[in-house]
C-alpha positions, 0 to 999 in steps of 0.5 A: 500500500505504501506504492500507492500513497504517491497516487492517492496524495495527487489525486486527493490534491487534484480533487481539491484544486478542483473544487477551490477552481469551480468554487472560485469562479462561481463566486467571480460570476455570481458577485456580478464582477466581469472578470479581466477583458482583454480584446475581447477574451475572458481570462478569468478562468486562466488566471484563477487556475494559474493563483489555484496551481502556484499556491499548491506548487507553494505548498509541496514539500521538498 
């Protein structure tokens, strides 16, 4: 079992990350702001996952 503790770490953080994400942009949608607008393209979503994926990369123990 200890040759699957790797997997289950990854996918428990993988599950997280997920949930903060779709919790995040639902909180962006539903408080009426328009997100970042730029010609024309919503990158929202893009940096709400680049903030989400950095501070788990901050939190790895090396």
């Amino acid at each position: 079992m200890k040759a699957l503790r790797p997997i289950w770490i990854a996918f428990r953080a993988a599950v997280l990350a997920t949930a903060v994400f779709w919790v995040a942009l639902y909180i962006i949608d539903h408080t009426g702001w328009k997100g970042l607008m730029l010609s024309g393209i919503d990158f929202t979503e893009y940096v709400v996952f680049l903030v989400i994926f950095f501070l788990g990369v901050l939190t790895v123990k090396t």
